[in-house]
C-alpha positions in Angstrom: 127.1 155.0 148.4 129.1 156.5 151.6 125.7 157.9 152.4 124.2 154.5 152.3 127.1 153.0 154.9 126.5 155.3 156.9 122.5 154.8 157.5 123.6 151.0 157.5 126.2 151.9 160.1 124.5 154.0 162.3 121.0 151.6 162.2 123.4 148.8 163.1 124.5 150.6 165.8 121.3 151.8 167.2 119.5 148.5 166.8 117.1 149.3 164.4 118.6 146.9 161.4 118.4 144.1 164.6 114.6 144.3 165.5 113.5 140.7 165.4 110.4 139.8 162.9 108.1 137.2 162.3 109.9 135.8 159.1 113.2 135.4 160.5 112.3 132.7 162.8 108.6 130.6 160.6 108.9 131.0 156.9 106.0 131.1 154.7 106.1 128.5 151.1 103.0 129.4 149.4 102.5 126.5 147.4 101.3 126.6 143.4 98.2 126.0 142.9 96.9 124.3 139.5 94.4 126.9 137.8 91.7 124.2 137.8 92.1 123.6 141.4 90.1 126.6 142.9 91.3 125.4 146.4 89.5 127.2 149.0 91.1 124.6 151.6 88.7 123.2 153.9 90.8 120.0 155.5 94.8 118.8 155.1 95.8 115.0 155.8 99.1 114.2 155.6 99.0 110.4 154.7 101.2 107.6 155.3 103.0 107.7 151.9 104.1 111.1 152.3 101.1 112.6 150.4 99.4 115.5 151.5 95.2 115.3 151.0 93.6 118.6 150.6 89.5 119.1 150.1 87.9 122.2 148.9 84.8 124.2 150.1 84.1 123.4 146.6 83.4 119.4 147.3 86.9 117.9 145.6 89.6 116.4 147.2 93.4 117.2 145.3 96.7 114.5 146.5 100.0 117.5 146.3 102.9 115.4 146.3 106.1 116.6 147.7 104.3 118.6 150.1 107.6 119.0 151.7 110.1 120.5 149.0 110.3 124.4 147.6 107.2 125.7 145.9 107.1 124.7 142.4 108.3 120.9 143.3 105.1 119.9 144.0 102.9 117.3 141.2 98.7 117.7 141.9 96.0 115.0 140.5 92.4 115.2 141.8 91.3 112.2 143.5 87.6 113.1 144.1 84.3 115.8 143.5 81.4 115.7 143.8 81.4 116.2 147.5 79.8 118.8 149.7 81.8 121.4 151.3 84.8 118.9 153.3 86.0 120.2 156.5 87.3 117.6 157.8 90.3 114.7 156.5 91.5 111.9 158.4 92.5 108.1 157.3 92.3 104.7 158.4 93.6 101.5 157.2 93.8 102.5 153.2 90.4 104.8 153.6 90.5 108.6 153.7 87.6 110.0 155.7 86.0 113.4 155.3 83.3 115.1 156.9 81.2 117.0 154.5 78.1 119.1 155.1 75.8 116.7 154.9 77.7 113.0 156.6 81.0 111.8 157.7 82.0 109.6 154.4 84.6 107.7 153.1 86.8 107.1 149.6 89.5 105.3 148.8 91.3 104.3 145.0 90.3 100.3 144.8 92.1 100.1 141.6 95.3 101.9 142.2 94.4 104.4 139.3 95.4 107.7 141.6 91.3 108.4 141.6 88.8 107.2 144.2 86.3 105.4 143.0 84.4 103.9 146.2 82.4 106.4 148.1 80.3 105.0 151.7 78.2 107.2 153.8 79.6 106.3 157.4 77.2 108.3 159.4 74.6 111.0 158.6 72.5 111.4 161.5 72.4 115.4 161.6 70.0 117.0 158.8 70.5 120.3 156.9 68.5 122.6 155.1 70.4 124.2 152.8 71.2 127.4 154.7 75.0 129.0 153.9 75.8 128.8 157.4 75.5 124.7 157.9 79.3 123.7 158.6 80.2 121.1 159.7 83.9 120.5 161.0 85.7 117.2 161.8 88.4 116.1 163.7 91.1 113.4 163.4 90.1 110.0 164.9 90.6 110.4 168.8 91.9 107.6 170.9 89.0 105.5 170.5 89.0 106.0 167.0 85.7 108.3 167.2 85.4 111.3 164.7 84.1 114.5 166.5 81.7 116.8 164.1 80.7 120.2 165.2 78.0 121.5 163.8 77.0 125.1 163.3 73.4 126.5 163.5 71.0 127.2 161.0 72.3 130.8 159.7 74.3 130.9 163.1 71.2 132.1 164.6 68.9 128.8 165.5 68.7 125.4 165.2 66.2 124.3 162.7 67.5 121.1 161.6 68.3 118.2 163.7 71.6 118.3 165.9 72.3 121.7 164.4 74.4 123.8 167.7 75.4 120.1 168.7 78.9 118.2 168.5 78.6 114.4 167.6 81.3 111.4 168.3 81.0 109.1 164.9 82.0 105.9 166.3 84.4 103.7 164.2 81.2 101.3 163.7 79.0 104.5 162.2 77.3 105.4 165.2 76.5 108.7 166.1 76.7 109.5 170.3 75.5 113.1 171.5 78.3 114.9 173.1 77.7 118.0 174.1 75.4 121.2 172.9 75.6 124.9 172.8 77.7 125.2 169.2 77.3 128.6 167.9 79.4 128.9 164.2 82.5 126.6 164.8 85.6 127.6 162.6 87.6 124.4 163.4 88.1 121.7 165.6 91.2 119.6 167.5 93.4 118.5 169.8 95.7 119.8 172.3 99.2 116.7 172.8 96.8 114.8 176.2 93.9 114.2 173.0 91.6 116.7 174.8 89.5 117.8 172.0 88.5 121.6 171.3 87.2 124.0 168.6 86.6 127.6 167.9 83.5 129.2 168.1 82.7 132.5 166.6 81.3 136.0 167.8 77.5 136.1 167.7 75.1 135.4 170.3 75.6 133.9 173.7 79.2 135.0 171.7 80.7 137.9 173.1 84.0 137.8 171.3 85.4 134.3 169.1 86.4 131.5 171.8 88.7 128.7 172.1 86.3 125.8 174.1 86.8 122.2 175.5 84.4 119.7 174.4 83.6 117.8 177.2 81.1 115.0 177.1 78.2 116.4 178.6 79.0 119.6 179.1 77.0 122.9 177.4 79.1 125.4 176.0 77.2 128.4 175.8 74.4 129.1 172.9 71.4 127.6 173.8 69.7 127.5 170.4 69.9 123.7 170.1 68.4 122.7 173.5 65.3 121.2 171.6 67.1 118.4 170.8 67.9 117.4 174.4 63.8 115.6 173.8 65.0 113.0 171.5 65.1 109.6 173.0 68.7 109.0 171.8 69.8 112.3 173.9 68.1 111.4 176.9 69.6 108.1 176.6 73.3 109.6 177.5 72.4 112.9 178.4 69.4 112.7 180.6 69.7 116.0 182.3 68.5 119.4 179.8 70.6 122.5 181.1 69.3 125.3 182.5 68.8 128.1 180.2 71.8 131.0 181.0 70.3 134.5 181.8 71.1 137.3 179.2 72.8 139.6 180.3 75.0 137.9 182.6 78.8 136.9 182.6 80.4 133.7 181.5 81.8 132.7 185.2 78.6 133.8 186.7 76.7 131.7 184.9 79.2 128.9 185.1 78.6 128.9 189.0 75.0 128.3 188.1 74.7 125.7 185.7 76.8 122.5 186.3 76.9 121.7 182.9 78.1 124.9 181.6 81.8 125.0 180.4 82.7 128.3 179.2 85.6 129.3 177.1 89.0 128.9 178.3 90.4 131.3 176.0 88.6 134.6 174.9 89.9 136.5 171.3 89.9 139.6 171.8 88.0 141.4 169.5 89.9 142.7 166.0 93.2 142.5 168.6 93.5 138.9 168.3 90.9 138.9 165.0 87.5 138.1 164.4 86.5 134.7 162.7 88.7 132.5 165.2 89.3 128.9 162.6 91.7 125.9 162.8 93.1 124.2 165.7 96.3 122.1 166.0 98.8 121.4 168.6 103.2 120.7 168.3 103.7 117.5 168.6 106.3 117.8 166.8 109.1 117.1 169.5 110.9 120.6 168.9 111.0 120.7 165.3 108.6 123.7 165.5 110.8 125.5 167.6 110.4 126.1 171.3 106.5 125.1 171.6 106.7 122.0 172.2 102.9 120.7 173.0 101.5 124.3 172.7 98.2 124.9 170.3 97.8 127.2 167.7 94.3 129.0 165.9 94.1 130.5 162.9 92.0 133.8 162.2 90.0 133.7 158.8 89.3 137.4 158.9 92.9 138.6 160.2 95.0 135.8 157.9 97.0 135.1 161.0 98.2 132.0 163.1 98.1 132.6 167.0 99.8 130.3 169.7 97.8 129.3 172.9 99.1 128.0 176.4 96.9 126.3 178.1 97.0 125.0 182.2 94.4 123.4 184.5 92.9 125.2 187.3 90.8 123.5 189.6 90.2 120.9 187.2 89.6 123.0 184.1 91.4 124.3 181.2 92.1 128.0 181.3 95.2 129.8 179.1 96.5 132.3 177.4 96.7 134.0 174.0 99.6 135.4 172.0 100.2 136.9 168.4 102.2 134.6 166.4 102.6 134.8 162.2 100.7 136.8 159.8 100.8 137.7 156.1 99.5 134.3 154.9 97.7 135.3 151.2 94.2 134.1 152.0 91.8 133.4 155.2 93.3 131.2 157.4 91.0 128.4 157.9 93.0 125.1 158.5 95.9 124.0 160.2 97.5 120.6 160.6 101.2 120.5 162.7 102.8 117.4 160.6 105.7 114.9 162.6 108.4 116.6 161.2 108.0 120.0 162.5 106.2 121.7 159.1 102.0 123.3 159.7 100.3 123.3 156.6 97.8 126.2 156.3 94.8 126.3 153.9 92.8 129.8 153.0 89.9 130.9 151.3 88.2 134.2 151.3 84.6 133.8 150.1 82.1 134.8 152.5 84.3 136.8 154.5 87.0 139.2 153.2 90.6 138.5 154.9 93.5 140.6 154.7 95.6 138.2 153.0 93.9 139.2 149.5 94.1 136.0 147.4 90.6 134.1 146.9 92.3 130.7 148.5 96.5 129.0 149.2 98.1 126.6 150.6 100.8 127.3 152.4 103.6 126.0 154.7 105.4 127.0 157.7 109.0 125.9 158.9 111.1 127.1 161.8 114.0 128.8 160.3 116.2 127.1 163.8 116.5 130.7 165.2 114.8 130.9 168.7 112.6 134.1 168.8 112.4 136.1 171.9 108.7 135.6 173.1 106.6 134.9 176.6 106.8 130.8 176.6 104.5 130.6 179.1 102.0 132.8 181.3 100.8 130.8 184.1 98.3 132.2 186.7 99.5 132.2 190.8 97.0 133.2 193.6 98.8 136.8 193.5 99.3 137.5 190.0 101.3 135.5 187.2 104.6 133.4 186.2 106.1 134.3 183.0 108.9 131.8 181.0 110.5 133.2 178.6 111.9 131.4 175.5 115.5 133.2 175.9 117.1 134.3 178.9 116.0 138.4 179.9 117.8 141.3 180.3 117.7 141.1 184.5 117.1 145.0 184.7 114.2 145.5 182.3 112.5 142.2 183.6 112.7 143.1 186.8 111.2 147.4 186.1 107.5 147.3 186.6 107.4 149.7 184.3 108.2 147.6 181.4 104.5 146.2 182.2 101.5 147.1 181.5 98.4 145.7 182.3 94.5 145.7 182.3 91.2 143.9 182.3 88.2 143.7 180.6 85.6 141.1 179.7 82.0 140.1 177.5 78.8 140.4 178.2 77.3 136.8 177.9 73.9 137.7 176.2 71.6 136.6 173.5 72.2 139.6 171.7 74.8 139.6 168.7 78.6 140.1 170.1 79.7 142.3 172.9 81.8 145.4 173.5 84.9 145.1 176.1 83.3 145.1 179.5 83.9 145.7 183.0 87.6 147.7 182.6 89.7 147.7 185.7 93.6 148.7 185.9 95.1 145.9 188.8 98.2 147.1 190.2 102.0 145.4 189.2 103.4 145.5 192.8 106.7 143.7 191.9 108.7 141.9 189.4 111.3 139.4 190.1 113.4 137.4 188.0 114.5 133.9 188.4 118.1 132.9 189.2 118.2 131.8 185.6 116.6 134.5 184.2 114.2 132.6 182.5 111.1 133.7 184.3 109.8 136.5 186.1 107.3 136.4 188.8 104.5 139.3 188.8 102.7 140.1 192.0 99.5 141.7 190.9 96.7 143.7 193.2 93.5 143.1 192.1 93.2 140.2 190.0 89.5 140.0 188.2 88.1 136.5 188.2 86.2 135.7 184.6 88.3 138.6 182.9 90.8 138.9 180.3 93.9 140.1 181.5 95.3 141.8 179.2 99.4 142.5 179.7 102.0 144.1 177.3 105.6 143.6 178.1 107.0 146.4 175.8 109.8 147.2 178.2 111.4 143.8 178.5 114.5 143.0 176.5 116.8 139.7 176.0 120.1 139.8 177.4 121.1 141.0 173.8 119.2 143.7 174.7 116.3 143.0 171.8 112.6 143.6 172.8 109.9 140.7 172.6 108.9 139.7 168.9 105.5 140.2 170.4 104.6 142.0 173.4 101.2 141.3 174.3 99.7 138.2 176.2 95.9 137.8 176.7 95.2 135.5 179.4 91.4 134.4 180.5 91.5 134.3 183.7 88.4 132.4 184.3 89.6 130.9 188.0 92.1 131.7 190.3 94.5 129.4 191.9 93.8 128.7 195.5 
């Protein structure tokens, strides 16, 4: 035992017992699951009456009440099956809307039973074929009350069914309106706190590494596959004008400075760093009951079982941003996310077609702030000369201000019709100063040689808090597709 105090003692002393982790600031509640219930979460809707709505790959849709209290509190009933592969949930006046393979529908319990028993097709203007590959993700309503569908090619590859590579706005009156083309394999799809909307894309072709892109109406956002469609009358009706067809080869910003309707990603995954089946999108809106990232977004990573947190800024009029770790070890693929008002993200799993490091074949889970503040990069905003960092804590002035607690390099994609890329284009810029805010809240970075269309790729081991604790995660990837004037 006096051995024992003494390792406690001296680790205490030496900092070791203080290193920050992940789980003392977001806890995990893995919720349990009824056997019959083989989950494999698709969509979460947390509804008016405090019920949270989960649908399966599997075509049901299960109401977990108490979605809020300590695992094991929680009563299950299924309220429908029969569907097709839901990966999408929203509601509307007493109607809970999904979008399943095949059609945006909706259900709703006439009879006050606890099971749905009207079903309406609200819009099913795409077509599929039956390939494995034929998702199609839905959105919440936007401000107009549309529902956005991204819809994946056939096998990822082409687009032999209608709208296939295309997103879609369902109109509250069941209309379908072409929005924009170049979907490759979408892995999910929201908004950031403004009601931009945005999915993920994943590595493929015209993929170089998975994405994080804005949907903009009548923009092209990369993989041409789909650009057959453009000849339908109800296209040329809103979007009149076909893209030109990017060059393989070639680099996202290049390209982007040839095709005006070309947006490319504003945040680039690295590749295996950051994961590699990029998935669902949601945003804190929580008004700081999530912690310090207030109106920040956050992807999840099927393959990796992780949750990462995204900054994004406007440059010149378009989104760009940055990347950072932020929670792993969730049990299954992470596949869906929803931030709910009281601070609390819900994430849904499942495993089948892709392994995921979290080894369970699908969960439910839950993450709450534990009220701690963890020591992390807040923000990482580009300047003409290099970059601004906020920090969540005030830094240790010393460490924050040492270039050599820096490091930093670039790299990016080849944009090409060939499956994926490797990291491209490597260059080492130069950290010519660091200086810290009067607060020391910040630090500004003057950087020589800045690349324009690269990741920049910077890892603050060296920097501690003025409690002299390092960064729960030290790396920031920001795509630098533009830089300030």
């Amino acid at each position: 035992m006096r051995w024992l105090s003494l390792c406690l003692i001296f680790a205490t002393s030496t900092g070791f017992a203080q290193a920050p982790v992940e789980d003392d600031f977001y806890k995990l509640t893995s919720f349990s699951i009824p056997k019959d219930a083989y989950l494999e979460t698709g969509a979460t809707d947390l509804l008016p009456d405090g019920r949270l709505a989960v649908s399966t790959r599997r075509g049901e849709v299960w109401m977990v009440e108490n979605p809020f209290a300590d695992a094991g509190q929680q009563k299950w009933s299924r309220f429908a099956h029969g569907l097709h592969e839901v990966l999408g949930l929203t509601h509307k006046d007493g109607w809970l809307y999904l979008t399943q393979r095949g059609d945006v529908s909706r259900i709703k319990d006439s009879n006050g039973d606890g099971v749905a028993d009207v079903y309406e097709v609200v819009n099913d203007d795409w077509q599929i074929n039956g390939d494995y590959h034929e998702y199609a993700f839905g959105s919440k309503f936007d401000k107009e009350g549309n529902i956005w569908v991204v819809l994946c090619l056939t096998g990822s590859f082409g687009s032999d069914s209608k709208y296939r590579g295309w997103c879609l706005r369902v109109t509250p009156d069941g209309k379908s309106i072409p929005t924009c083309s170049g979907i490759r394999s979408p892995g999910g799809i929201g908004t950031n706190a403004a009601g931009d909307m945005f999915y993920t894309d994943n590595q493929g072709p015209w993929n170089g590494t998975c994405a994080l892109k804005h949907l903009i109406p009548g923009k092209f956002v990369g993989h041409p596959g789909g650009f057959k469609w453009y000849d339908l009358p109800e296209v040329k009706a809103v979007l009149p004008t076909k893209p030109q067809e990017p060059q393989s080869g070639s680099r996202f910003m290049t390209e982007a400075k040839k095709i005006p309707e070309y947006e490319p990603p504003i945040i680039l995954f690295p590749y295996k760093k950051m994961g590699q089946s990029a998935s669902g999108v949601t945003c804190d809106t929580s008004g700081g009951k999530f912690g310090p990232f207030e109106n920040q977004m956050f992807v999840g990573d099927q393959t990796n079982s992780t949750v990462m947190r995204c900054f994004l800024e406007t440059v010149d009029g378009h989104y760009q941003g940055v990347c950072f770790p932020f929670r792993e070890g969730f049990a299954s693929g992470t596949l869906t996310l929803e931030m709910s008002p009281n601070g609390a993200m819900f994430v849904g799993g499942t495993n089948r077609g892709w392994g995921s490091r979290g080894n369970k074949p699908y969960a439910l889970e839950r993450l709450n702030w534990t009220g701690k503040t963890p020591f992390e990069i807040h923000e990482m905003r580009a300047k003409p000369d290099g970059f601004e960092l906020t920090f969540t804590e005030p830094v240790h002035r010393e460490t924050a201000a040492d270039v050599e607690s820096y490091k930093l390099q670039t790299y990016t994609y080849i944009f090409q019709s060939a499956y994926g890329s490797p990291e491209v284009d490597f260059t080492t810029p130069t950290i010519k100063s660091a200086t810290v805010a009067e607060d020391n809240k910040s630090v500004r970075l003057v950087i020589e040689g800045l690349q324009e269309g690269h990741i920049h790729e910077l890892v603050s081991a060296g920097v501690k808090n003025a409690n002299d604790q390092p960064l729960v995660h030290k790396e920031a990837y920001y795509t630098l597709n533009r830089i300030p004037k």
